[in-house]
N, C-alpha and C positions, 0 to 999 in steps of 0.2 A: 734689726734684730728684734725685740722684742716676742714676741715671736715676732718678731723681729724688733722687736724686740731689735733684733735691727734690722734684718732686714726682711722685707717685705710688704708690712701689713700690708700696703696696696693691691699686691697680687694676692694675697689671701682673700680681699675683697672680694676677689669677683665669683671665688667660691661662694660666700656666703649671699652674693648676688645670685647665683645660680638654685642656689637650697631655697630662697625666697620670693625668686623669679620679678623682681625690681623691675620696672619701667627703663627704659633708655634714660629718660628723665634725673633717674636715683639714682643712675649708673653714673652718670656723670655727676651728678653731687655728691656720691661714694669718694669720686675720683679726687675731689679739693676738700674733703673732708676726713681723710681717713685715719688720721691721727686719733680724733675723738670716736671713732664708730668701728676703731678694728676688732675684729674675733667676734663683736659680740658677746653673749651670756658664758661667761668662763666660771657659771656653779657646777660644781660636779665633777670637775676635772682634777686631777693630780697637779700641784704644783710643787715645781723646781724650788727645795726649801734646802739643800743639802751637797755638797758633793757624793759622787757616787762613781765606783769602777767600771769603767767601760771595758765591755764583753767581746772580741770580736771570733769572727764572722757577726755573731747577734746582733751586735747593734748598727748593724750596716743599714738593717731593714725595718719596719713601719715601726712603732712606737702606739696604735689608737689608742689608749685611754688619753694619752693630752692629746690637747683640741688644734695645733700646731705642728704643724713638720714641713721640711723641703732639705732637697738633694740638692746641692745646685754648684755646678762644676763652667769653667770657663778659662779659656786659655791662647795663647797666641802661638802661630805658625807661621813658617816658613816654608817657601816652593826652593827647591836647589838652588835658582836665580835672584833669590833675595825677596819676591813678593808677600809682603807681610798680611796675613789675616788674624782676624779675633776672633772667637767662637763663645757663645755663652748656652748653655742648656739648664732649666730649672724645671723641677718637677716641686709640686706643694700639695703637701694630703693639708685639709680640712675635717673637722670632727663637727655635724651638724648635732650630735647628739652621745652624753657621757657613755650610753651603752649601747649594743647591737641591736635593730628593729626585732620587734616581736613578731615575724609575718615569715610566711613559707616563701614567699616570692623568691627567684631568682634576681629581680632588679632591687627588692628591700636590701638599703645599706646605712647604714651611719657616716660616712666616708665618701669627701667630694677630692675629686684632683684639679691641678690645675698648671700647666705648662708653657714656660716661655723661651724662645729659642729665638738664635743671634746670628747673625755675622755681620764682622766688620771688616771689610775690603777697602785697605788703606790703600793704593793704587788708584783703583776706580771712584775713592771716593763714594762708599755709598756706607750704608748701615739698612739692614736689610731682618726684618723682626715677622714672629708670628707667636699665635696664642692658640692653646688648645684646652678644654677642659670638660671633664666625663665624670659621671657617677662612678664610685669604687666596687662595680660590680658587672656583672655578665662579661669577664675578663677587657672590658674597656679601660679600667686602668689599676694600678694596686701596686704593693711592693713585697717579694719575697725574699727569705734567706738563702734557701738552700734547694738551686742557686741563687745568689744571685740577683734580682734583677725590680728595678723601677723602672714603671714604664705607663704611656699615656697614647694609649693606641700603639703608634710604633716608631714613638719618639722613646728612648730608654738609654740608660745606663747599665751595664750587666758586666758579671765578670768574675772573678775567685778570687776573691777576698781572703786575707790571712793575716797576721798578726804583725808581719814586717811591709805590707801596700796592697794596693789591691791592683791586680792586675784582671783587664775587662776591657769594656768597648761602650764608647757613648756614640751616638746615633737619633739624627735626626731630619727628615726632610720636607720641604716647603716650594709651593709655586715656584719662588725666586730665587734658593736658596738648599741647601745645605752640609752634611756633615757626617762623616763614616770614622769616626777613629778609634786606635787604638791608645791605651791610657795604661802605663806601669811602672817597673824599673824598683831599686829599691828605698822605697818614702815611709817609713812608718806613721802612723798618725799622731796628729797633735792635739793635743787637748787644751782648751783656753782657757780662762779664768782660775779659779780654783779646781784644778783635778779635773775640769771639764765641766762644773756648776760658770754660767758666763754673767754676772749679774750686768744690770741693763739700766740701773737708777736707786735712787733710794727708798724707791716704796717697792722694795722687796721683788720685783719683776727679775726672771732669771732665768736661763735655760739651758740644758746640755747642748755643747757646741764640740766638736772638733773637727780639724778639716785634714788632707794630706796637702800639702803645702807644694808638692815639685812632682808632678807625674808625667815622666816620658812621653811622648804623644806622637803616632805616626797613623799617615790614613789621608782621607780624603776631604776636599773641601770645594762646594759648588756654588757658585755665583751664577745665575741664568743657565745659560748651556755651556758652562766650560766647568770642567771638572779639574781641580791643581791638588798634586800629589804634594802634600806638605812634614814638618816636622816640629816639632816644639816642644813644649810645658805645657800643661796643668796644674788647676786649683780644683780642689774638691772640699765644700763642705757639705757636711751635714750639723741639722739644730733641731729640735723639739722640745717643746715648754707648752703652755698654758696661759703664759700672762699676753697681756698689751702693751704699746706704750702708756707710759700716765697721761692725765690728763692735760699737763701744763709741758709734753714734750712733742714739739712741730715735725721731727724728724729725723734724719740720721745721716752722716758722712763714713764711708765705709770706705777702708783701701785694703786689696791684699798685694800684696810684691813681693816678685821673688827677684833678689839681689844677687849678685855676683857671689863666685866661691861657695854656693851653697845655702847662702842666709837666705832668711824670709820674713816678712816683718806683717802684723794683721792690724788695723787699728780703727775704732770707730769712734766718734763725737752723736750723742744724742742731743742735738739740739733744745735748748729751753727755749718756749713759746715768744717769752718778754725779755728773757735776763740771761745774756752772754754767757754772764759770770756763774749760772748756775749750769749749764754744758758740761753732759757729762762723759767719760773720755774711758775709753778701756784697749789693750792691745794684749801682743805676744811679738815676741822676738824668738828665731828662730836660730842658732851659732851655726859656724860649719862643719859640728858635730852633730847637727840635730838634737842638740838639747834646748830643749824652749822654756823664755819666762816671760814671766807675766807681768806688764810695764804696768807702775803705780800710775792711777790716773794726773797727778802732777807733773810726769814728767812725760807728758804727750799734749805739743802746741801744732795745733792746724790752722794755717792763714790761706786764703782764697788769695791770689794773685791778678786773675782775669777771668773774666764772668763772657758766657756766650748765650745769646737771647735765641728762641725757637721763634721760627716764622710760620712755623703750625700752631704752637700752643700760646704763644706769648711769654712764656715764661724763661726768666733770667738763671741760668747755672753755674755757679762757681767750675769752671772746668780745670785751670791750673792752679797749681798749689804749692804753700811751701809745706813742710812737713817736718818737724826737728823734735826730737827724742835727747834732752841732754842726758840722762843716763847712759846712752849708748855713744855717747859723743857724736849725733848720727844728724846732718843734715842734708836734708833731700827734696826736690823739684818734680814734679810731676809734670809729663804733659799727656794732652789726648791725643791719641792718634788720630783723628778726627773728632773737630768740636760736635757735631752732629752725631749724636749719639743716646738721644733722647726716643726712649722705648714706649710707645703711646699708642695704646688697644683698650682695655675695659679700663685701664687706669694706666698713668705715666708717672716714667721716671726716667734719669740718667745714669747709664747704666754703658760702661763702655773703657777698652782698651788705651793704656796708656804707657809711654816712658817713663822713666825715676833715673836723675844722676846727683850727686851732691857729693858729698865729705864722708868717711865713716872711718873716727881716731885718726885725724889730721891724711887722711890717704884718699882717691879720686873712689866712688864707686858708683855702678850703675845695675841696673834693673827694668822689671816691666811687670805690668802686672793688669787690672782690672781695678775702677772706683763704681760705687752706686751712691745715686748722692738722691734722696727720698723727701717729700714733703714743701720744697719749694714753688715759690704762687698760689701757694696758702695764708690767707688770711694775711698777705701784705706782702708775705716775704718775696 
């Protein structure tokens, strides 16, 4: 988040890689660094000082004056025989500069994209990733309202948005892999933090977030040459701000779940560099009415369980989790659907499909959802 605020700055990286055209060399020290180096120069930009009313259809789509945005939806399906998949799709606009070029060009933009796409084939056991990223201009990539539609070549999200879901189509294809579906039903959106202001720490970093939490999902899913007609859920968020993480914050543990009977639970920890005890903690709970609040950072406790080390990167993951919410009387287990789910192109991270079962008010409940876990095998961790 901060911009990600939480989540991302990584893949925002490689925008800002791209506007600057870095060495392989810097890319990869982008990639173990990116806590201290994300967004770059953020004078000039609007920032997230306020709540403010979210507009729809409008605020489906770009946002440029802040230097930060992505779309990024991800969700799990089902073949009629039970073969489980994970799908992730992310679009991320970058803002290289506060105002529009001064130049007649057709390729002159202010505005970089940047795109990562998933599947996870619990079956076969694989995890199967790609990365795209273009200038915001000579229709290479952008985002509009009416209709509809972000998109990075001819990876996109499109669809007709309305004030009660958005009913649309995400899309995307690769070498090894991809993904045709449809995404609706009725989700209204949710707004995080205050009114939809998502603060991200104490020195004031914060950004409009809201996501729709349960979106129908029917379409297509490709792993090499076999095509599996599936069904499921979706998550969709959208975020844009201006800030960075601080300087003393390593990273970020993100979960979104959707639980049984309609609930849905969001929750993140930004990690302090040195000191536990300064971790900072934000969520939303979602009822089976779909009214959603906003969990005081006290009563959201994240414990790592079981850690799984990459034999490409080196690097150690918390992959299972305990996760307890005493406010909501809510405690829950996380597992990965596969531990290997570690997303590694201009820059990595763990980023992948998981179960949730636990307790919620003395009664059994279960779930599924998505975790991104950002900034580990930096600087020690």
């Amino acid at each position: 988040m901060s911009r990600r605020w939480i989540r991302g700055p990584w893949r925002v990286l490689c925008l800002v890689m791209l506007a600057t055209a870095c060495s392989p060399e810097s890319e990869q020290e982008a990639s173990l660094s990116a806590g201290s180096r994300l967004g770059g120069d953020t004078a000039g930009y609007p920032k997230v000082t306020e709540p403010r009313a979210f507009g729809f259809p409008a605020d489906h789509g770009a946002h440029p004056r802040f230097k930060h945005e992505w779309w990024y939806i991800t969700g799990q399906a089902q073949t009629r025989d039970g073969r489980g998949f994970g799908y992730q799709l992310t679009i991320f606009r970058e803002a290289i500069a506060p105002a529009p070029p001064d130049s007649p060009s057709r390729w002159a933009t202010s505005q970089l994209y940047l795109a990562h796409a998933a599947v996870t084939d619990v079956e076969g056991g694989q995890y199967l990733t790609d990365e795209r990223y273009a200038r915001g201009a000579m229709g290479l990539a952008g985002a509009t309202t009416s209709p509809f539609r972000v998109w990075l070549e001819d990876w996109e999200l499109s669809g007709v948005p309305d004030e009660r879901s958005l009913n649309g189509r995400v899309a995307a294809q690769s070498d090894r892999f991809g993904f045709d579906l449809a995404i609706g039903g009725d989700c209204p959106p949710v707004a995080h933090g205050d009114r939809g202001m998502s603060v991200k720490g104490a020195e004031g970093n914060a950004s409009y977030y809201y996501s729709y939490t349960r979106l129908d999902t029917r379409g297509t899913i490709r792993v090499g040459n076999e095509t599996f007609e599936v069904t499921g859920t979706s998550w969709l968020d959208h975020e844009w701000s201006s800030s960075a993480l601080a300087a003393d914050q390593s990273g970020w543990d993100w979960f979104s779940l959707q639980l049984a009977g309609g609930r849905a639970l969001m929750v993140f920890r930004l990690r302090h560099a040195t000191d536990a005890e300064r971790d900072f903690y934000s969520g939303t709970y979602v009822d089976t009415d779909g009214d959603a609040t906003a969990l005081p950072p006290g009563q959201i406790d994240l414990t790592p369980l079981e850690h799984w080390t990459s034999d490409r990167t080196g690097v150690r993951y918390p992959v299972r989790w305990r996760l307890v919410v005493p406010v909501l009387d809510l405690k829950l287990i996380t597992e990965p659907l596969l531990e290997d789910q570690e997303f590694v192109h201009s820059f990595r991270y763990w980023e992948g499909a998981v179960s949730a079962g636990g307790r919620h008010r003395g009664e059994h409940i279960s779930g599924r959802g998505y975790v991104e876990l950002t900034g580990y095998g930096v600087d020690g961790e």
